[in-house]
C-alpha positions as CSV (number, residue, x, y, z in Angstrom):
1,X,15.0,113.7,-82.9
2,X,15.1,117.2,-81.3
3,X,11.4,119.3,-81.7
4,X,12.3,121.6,-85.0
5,X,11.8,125.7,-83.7
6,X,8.5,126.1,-84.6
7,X,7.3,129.4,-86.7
8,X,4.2,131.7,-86.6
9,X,1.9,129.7,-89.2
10,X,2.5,126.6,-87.1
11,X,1.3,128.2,-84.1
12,X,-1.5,129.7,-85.7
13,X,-2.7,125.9,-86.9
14,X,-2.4,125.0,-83.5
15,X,-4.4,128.0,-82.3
16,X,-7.0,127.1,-84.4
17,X,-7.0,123.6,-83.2
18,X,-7.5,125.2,-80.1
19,X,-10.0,127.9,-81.5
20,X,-8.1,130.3,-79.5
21,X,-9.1,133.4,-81.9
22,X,-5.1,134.6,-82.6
23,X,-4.0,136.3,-85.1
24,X,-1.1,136.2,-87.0
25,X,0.4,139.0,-84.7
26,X,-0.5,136.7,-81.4
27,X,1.5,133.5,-83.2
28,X,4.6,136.4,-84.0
29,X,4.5,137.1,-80.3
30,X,4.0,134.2,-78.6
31,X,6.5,132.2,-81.2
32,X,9.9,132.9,-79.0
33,X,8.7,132.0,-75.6
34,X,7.2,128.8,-77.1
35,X,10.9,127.8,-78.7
36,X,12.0,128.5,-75.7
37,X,9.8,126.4,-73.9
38,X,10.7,124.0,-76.3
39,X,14.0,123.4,-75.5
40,X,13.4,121.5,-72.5
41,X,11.8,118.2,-74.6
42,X,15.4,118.5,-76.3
43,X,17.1,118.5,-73.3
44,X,14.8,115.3,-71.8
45,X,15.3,113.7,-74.9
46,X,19.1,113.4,-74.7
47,X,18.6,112.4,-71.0
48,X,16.4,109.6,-71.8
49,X,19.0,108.4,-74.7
50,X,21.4,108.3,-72.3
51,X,19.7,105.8,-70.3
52,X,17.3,104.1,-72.7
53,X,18.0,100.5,-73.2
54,X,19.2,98.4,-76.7
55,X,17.2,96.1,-78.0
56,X,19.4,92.8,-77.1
57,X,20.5,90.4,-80.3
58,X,17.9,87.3,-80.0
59,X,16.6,84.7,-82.5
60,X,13.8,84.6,-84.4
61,X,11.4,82.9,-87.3
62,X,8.6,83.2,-89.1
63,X,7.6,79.8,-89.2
64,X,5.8,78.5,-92.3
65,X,2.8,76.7,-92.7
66,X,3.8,73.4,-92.0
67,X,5.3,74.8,-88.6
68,X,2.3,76.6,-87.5
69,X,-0.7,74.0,-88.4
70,X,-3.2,76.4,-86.5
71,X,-2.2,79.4,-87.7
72,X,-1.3,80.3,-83.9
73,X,2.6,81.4,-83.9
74,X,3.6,85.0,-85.1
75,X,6.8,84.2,-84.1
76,X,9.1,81.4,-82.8
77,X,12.3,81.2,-80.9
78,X,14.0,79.7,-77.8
79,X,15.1,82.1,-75.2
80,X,16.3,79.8,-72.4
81,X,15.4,81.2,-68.3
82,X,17.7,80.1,-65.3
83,X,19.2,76.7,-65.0
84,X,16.4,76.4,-62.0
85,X,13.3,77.3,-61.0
86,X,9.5,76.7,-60.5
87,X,9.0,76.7,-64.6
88,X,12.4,75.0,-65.2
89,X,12.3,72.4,-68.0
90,X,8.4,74.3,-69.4
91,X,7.9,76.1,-72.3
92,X,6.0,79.1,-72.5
93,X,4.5,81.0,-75.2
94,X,3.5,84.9,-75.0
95,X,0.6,86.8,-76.1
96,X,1.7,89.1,-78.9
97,X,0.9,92.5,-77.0
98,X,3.5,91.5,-74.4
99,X,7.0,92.7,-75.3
100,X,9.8,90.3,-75.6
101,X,12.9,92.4,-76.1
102,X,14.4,91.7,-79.6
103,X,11.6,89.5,-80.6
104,X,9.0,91.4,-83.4
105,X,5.7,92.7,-82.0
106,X,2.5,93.4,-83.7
107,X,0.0,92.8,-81.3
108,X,-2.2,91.5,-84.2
109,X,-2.5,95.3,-86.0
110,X,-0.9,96.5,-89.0
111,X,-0.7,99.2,-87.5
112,X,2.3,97.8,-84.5
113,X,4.0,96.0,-87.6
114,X,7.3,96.4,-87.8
115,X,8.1,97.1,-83.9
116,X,10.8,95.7,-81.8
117,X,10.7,96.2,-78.1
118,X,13.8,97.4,-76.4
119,X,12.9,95.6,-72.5
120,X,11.1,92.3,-71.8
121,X,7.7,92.8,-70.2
122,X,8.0,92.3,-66.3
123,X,6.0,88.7,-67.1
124,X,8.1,87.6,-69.4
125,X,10.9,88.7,-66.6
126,X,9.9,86.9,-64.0
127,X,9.0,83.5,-66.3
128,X,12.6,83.7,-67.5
129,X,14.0,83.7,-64.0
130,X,11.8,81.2,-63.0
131,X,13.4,78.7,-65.4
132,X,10.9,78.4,-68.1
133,X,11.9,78.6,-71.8
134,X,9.7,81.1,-74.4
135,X,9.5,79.3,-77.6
136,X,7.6,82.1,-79.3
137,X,5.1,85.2,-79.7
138,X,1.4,83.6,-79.7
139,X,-0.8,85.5,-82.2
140,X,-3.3,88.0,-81.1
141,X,-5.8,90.0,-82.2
142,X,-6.3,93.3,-83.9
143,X,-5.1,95.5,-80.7
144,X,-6.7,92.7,-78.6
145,X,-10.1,93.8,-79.7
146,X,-11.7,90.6,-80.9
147,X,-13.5,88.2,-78.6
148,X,-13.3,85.6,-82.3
149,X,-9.9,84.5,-83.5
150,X,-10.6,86.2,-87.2
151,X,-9.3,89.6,-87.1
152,X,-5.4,89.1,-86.6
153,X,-3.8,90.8,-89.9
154,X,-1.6,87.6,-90.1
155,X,-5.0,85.6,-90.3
156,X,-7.3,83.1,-88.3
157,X,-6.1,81.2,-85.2
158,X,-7.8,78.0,-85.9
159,X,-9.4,75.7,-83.0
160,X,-7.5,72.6,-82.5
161,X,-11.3,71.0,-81.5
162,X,-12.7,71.5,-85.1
163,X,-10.0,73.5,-87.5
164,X,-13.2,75.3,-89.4
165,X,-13.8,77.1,-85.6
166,X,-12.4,80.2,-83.8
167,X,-10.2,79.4,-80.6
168,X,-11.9,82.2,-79.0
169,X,-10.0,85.9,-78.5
170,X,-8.3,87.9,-77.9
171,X,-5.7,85.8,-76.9
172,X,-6.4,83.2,-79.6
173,X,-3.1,81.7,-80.6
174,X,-2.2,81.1,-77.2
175,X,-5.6,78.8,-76.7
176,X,-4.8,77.0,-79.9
177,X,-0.9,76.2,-78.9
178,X,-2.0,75.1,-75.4
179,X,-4.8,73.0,-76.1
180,X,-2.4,71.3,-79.1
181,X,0.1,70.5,-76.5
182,X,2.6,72.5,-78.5
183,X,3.4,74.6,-75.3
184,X,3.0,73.8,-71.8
185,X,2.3,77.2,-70.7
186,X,1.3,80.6,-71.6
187,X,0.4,84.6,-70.6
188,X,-2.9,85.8,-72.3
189,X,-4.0,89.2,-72.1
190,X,-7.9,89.6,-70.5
191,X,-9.9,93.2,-70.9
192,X,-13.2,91.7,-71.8
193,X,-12.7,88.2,-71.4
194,X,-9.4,87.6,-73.7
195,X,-7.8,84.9,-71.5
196,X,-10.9,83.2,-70.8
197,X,-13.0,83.2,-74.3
198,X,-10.3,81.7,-75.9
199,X,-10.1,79.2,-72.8
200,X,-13.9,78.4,-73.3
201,X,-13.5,77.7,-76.7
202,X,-10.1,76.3,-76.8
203,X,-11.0,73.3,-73.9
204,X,-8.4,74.7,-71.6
205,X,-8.0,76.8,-68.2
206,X,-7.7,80.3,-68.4
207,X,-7.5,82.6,-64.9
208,X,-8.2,86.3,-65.3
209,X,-6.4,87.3,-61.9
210,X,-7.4,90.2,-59.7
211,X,-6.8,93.3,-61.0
212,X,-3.6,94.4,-60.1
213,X,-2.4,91.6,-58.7
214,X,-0.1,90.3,-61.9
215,X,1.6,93.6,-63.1
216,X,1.1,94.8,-66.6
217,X,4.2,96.4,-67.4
218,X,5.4,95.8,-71.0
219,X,1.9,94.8,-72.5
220,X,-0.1,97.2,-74.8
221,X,-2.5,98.6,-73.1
222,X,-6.5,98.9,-74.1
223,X,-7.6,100.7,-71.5
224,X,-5.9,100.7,-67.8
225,X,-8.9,100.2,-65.5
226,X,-9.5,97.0,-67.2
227,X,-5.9,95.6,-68.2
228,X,-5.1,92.3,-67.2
229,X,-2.3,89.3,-67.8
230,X,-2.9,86.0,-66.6
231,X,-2.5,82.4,-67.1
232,X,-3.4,79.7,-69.9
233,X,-2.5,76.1,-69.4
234,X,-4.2,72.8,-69.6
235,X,-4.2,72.1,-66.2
236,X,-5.6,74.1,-62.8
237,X,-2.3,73.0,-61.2
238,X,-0.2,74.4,-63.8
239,X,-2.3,77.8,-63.9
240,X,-1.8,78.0,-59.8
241,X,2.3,77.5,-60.5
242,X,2.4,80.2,-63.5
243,X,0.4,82.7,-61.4
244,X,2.5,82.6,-58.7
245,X,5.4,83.2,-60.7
246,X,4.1,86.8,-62.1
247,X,2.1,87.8,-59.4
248,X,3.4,90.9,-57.3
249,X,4.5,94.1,-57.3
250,X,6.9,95.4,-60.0
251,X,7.0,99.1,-58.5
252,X,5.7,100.2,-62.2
253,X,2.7,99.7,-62.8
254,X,-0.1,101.8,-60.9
255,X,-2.9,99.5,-62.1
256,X,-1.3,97.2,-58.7
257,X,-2.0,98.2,-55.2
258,X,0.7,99.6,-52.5
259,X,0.6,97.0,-50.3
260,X,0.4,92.9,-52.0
261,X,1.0,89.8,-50.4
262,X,1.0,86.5,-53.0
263,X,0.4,83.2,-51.1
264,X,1.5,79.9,-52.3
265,X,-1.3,79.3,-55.0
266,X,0.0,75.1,-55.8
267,X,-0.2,74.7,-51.9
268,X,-4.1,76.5,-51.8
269,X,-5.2,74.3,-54.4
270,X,-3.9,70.9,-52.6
271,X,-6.4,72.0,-49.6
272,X,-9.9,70.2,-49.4
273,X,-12.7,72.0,-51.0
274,X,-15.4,70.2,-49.4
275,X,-18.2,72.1,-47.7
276,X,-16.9,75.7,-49.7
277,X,-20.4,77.6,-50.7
278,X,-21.1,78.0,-55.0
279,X,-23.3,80.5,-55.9
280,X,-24.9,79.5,-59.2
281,X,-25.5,83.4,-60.8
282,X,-28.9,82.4,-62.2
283,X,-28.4,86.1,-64.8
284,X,-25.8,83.6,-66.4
285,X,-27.8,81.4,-67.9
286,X,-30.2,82.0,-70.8
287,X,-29.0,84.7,-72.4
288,X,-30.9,85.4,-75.6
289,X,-27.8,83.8,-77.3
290,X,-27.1,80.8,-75.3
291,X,-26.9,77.5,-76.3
292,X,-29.1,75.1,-74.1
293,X,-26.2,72.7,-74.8
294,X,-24.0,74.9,-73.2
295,X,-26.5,75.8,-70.1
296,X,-26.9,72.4,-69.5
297,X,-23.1,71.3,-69.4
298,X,-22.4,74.1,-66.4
299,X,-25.6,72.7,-64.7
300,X,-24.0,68.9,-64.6
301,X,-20.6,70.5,-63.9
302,X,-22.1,72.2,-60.5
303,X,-23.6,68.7,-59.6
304,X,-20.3,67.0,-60.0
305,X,-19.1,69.8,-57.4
306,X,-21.7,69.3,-55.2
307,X,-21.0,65.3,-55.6
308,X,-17.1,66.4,-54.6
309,X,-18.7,67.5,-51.3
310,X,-19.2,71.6,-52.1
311,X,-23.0,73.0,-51.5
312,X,-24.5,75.1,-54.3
313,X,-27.4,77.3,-54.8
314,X,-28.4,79.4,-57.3
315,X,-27.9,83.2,-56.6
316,X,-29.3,86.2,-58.2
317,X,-26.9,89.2,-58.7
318,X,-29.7,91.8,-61.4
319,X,-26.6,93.4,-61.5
320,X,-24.5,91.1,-63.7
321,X,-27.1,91.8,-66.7
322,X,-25.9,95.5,-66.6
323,X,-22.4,95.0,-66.8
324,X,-21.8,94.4,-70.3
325,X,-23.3,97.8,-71.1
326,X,-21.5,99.4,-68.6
327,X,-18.4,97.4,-70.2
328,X,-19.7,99.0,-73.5
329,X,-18.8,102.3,-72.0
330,X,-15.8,102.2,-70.4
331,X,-14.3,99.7,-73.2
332,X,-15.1,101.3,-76.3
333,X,-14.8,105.2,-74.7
334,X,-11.7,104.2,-72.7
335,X,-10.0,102.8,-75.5
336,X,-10.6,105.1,-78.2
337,X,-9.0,107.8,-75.6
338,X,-6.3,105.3,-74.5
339,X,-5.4,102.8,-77.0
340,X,-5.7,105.0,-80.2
341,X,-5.8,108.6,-79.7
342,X,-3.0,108.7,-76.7
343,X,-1.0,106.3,-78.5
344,X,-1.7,103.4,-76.3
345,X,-0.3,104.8,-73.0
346,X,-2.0,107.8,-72.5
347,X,-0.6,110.7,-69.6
348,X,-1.1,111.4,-66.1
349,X,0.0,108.0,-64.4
350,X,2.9,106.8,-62.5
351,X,4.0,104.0,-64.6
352,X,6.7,102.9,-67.3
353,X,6.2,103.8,-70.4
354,X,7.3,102.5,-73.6
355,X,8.4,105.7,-75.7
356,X,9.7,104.0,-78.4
357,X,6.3,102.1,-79.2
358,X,4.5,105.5,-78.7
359,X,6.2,107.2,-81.5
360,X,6.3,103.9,-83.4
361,X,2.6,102.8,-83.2
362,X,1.3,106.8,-83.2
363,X,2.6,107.7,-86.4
364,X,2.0,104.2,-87.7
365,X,-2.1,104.3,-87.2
366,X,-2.2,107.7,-88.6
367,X,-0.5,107.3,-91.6
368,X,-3.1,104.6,-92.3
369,X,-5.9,104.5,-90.1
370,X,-8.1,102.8,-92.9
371,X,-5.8,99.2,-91.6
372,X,-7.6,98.9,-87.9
373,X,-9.7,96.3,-87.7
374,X,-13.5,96.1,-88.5
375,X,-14.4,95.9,-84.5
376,X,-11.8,98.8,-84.0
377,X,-12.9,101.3,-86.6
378,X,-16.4,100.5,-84.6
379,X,-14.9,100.8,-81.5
380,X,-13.9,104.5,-83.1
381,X,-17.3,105.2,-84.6
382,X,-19.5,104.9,-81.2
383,X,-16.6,106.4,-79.1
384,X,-16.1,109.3,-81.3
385,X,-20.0,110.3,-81.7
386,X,-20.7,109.6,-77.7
387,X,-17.6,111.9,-76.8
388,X,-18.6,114.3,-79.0
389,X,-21.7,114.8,-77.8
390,X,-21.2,113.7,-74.3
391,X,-18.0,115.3,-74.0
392,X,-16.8,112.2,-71.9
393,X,-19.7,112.1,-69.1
394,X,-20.7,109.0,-70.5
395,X,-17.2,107.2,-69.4
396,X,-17.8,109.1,-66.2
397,X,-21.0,107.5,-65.7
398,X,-19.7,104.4,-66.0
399,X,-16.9,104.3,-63.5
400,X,-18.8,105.7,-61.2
401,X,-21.1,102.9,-61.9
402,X,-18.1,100.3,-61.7
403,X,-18.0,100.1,-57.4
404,X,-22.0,99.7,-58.1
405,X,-21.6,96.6,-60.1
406,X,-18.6,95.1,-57.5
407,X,-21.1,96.1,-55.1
408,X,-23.7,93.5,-56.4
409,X,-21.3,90.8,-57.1
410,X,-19.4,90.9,-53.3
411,X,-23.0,91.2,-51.6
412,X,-23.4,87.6,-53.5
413,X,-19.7,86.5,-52.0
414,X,-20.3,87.9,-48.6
415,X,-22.9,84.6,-48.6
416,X,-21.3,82.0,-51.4
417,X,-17.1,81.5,-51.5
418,X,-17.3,81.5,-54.8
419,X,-20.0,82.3,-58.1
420,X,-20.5,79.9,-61.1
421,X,-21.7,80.5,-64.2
422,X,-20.8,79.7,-67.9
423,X,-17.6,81.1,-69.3
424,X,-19.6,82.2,-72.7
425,X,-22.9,81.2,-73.7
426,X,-21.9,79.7,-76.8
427,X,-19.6,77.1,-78.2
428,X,-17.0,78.0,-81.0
429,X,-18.2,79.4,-84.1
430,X,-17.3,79.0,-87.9
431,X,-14.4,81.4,-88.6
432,X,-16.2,83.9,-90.8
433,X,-14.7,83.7,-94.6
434,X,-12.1,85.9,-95.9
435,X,-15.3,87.2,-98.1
436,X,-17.2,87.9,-94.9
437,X,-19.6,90.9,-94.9
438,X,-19.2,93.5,-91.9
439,X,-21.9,92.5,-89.9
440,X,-20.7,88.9,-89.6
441,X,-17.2,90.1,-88.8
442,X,-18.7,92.1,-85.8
443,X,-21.0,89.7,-84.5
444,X,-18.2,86.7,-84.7
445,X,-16.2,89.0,-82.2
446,X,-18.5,90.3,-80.0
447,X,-21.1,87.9,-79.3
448,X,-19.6,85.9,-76.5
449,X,-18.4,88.6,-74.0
450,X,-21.6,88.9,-71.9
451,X,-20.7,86.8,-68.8
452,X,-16.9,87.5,-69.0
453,X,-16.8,91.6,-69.6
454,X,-18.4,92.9,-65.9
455,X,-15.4,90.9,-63.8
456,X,-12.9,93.1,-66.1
457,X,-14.9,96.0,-64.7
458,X,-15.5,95.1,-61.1
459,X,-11.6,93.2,-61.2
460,X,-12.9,89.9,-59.6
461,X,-10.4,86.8,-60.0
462,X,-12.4,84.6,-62.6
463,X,-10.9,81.7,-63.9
464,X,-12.6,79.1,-66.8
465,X,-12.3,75.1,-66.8
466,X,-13.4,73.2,-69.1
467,X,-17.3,72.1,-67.8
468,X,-17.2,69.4,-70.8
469,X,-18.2,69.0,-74.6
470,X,-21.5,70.1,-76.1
471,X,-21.8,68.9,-79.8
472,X,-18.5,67.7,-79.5
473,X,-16.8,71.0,-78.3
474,X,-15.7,72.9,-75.3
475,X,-17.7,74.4,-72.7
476,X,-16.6,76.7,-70.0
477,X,-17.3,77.3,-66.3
478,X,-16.3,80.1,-65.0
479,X,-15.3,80.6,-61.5
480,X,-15.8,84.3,-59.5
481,X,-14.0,84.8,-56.5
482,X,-13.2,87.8,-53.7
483,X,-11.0,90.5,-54.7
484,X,-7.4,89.5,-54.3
485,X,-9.0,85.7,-53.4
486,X,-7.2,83.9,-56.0
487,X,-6.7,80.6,-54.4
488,X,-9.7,79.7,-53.3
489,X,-11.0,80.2,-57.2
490,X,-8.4,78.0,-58.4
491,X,-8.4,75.6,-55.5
492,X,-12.5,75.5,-56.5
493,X,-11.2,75.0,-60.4
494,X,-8.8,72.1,-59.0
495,X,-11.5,70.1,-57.0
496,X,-13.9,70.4,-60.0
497,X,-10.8,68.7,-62.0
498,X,-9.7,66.0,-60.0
499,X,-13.8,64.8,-59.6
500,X,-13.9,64.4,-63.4
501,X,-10.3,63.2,-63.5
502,X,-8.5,65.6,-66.1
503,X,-9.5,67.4,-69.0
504,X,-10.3,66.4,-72.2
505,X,-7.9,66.9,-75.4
506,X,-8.9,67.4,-78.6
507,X,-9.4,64.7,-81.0
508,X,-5.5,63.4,-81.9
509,X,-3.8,65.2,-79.2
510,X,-2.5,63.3,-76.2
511,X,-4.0,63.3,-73.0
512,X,-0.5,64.8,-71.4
513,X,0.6,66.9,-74.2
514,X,1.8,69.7,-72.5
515,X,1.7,68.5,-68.9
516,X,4.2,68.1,-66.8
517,X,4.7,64.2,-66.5
């Protein structure tokens, strides 16, 4: 739609947005150099028509509630990859912030509603050519900004361990399908701990890879320093084989470095992990929060690594009790700027954009900003009265403080190969009521993100296995690794599975459900 010519009272509004003192006279004589100005977005309009692409003709359901038991599916279908492949014969299912071309998205939010991407997201790409088959978009969260599974606007993911329990967010449906063995495979979204929350929760593996290292083109962003995609799966192996399908390189996305070599991931994990150093990051445990249930489970899961012939200390890294708050910053500062007020994608980067979804969601959220989300609307609040009074030295403060925090966590892997600690401090929590007050809404999705938040920060690999049950539900180890040192977190992850042969299922799903036999 070509930018109407504008006249002299609209260019005085703008002035006084501005508060550029004109007066009626100034908007008369600037208003023909402006239309003329203005003729350009006409002209780049028609060129990007010309080339835009058509959203392609693919199936699609709703399914009802006898299909989708957990509440975990927004949408299903069964768009079939190559003949061959690494993921031929698996099925995959993608978080709902990743575009699927044809397929709905609503990235959990009212306000996306309606939406229906024109390109597949380079993930979704690759997992096509590599054989695998998507059988559906996995329910999210409100704009991914939920670490509970309660604030999706098409309802609760439900936890296939005890159905009254959250899977865990933001990428909660994804958790629930995989550890239900109704998929064998799928791509979660992480800023604060969105791939491995729900993995905690859920009983399954969820890898945050490095940042940059899996491109993030085609997902809604939250804020770009701390976007990541990664892996969800029930098993390490299968985790190793998905990442080293999307990792790489796409040449659009500036979040990935120039220069990126991906080894064989499946092959790194097969190597012995015997006499490999664990530091134990003591500022993990005993958060005012944590359940000794769940403190104790990680302990016994570092002996059964130091049984499987690794060595172990505990380490001290003050640093990781500052990194939530300076997650705090850049999160809720970064996304207000990003996420809602740039319409998502913001300006001034390199990368592909997705104009269709910017003029989709953007006039979406402000026709009816009262539909975000409880934890977005605070997310607003705290960003809107810091940057009005800090005029955005606050987020400046923080990402200067970012390389600090790394700083503290690769001083710790200069002397262990990898850190331990617990994925969240907590094991899943009642799914607050539709009836719920505020503050329990808030709390239920914030409350886990302590020991996940700083590696979305500092961009360490960090992957989460199930560590074992505590009151008959998951617990998670998380695994830290080197920047760009993938393998040796997984292969860590993979020697930690094969000494407590597998991972447990929930009560009345298979042992193999959604393995590969």
């Amino acid at each position: 739609m070509p930018v109407p010519p504008p006249d002299s009272s609209a260019l005085l509004a703008v002035a006084e947005g501005y508060r550029l003192g004109h007066s009626p006279a100034d908007a008369e004589s600037f208003q023909p150099a402006v239309a003329g100005l203005l003729a350009s977005w006409d002209a780049v309009e028609q060129l990007y028509s010309d080339l835009a692409p058509q959203a392609p003709e693919r199936p699609w359901q709703r399914p009802d509630d006898a299909a989708n038991p957990y509440g975990a599916w927004y949408v299903t279908t069964e768009l079939t990859g190559a003949p061959e492949g690494e993921l031929a014969g698996r099925t995959i299912a993608i978080k709902d912030n990743i575009t699927v071309a044809g397929l709905p998205m609503m990235n959990g939010s009212k306000t996306v509603e309606g939406f229906i991407p024109t390109r597949d997201a380079t993930v979704v790409t690759r997992a096509l050519a590599a054989g695998a088959t998507v059988t559906g978009k996995a329910v999210c969260e409100d704009l991914c900004f939920s670490g509970g599974s309660h604030t999706s606007r098409t309802g609760p993911v439900r936890n296939p361990w005890d159905q009254t329990r959250s899977t865990g967010g933001s990428s909660s449906g994804n958790a629930a399908l995989v550890a239900a063995g109704l998929v064998d495979l799928a791509i979660g979204g992480d800023q604060g701990g969105s791939v491995r929350m729900p993995a905690s929760y859920s009983g399954i593996v969820g890898h945050k890879p490095t940042h940059g290292l899996v491109p993030y083109t085609g997902a809604f962003p939250i804020e770009q320093t701390i976007d990541h995609l990664g892996p969800m799966t029930r098993t390490v192996s299968d985790a190793a084989l998905l990442l080293g399908v999307l990792a790489g390189r796409d040449g659009h996305d500036p979040r990935q470095p120039t220069q990126l070599d991906v080894p064989d991931y499946l092959a790194a994990i097969g190597e012995s992990a015997q006499g490999l150093r664990v530091g134990v990051v003591t500022e993990g445990f005993g958060h005012e929060n944590s359940e000794p249930g769940v403190d104790e489970t990680v302990r016994a899961a570092v002996d059964t690594l130091r049984a499987a012939g690794l060595t172990a200390e505990d380490v001290s890294i003050p640093w990781h009790l500052h990194g939530a708050r300076i997650w705090d910053v850049i999160a809720t500062e970064g996304a207000a700027a990003q996420m809602v007020d740039a319409n998502g994608y913001g300006m001034n980067w390199q990368g592909l954009y997705d104009p269709e979804l910017i003029e989709h969601y953007g006039n979406q959220w402000r026709a009816a900003p009262h539909e975000f989300s409880q934890t977005v609307q605070l997310v607003l609040l705290a960003a809107g009265y810091a940057r009005e009074r800090g005029r955005n030295k606050y987020y400046a403060m923080a990402r200067n403080l970012a390389p600090v925090l790394r700083a503290a966590y690769d001083e710790a892997l200069a002397r262990f190969d990898v850190l331990v600690l617990p994925t969240v401090p907590i094991t899943a929590t009642v799914i607050p009521g539709p009836d719920a007050p505020r503050e329990e809404v808030l709390v239920r999705g914030l409350e886990m993100i302590a020991n996940t938040c700083p590696t979305d920060v500092t961009g360490h690999p960090a992957c989460s296995v199930p560590a074992g049950l505590s009151g008959g539900l998951p617990v998670g180890m998380m695994i830290v690794g080197k920047m760009f040192d993938d393998a040796t977190v997984l292969r860590v992850a993979h020697a930690y599975e094969r000494a407590v042969d597998g991972f447990p299922a929930p009560p009345g799903v298979g042992a193999t459900a959604g393995q590969r036999v």
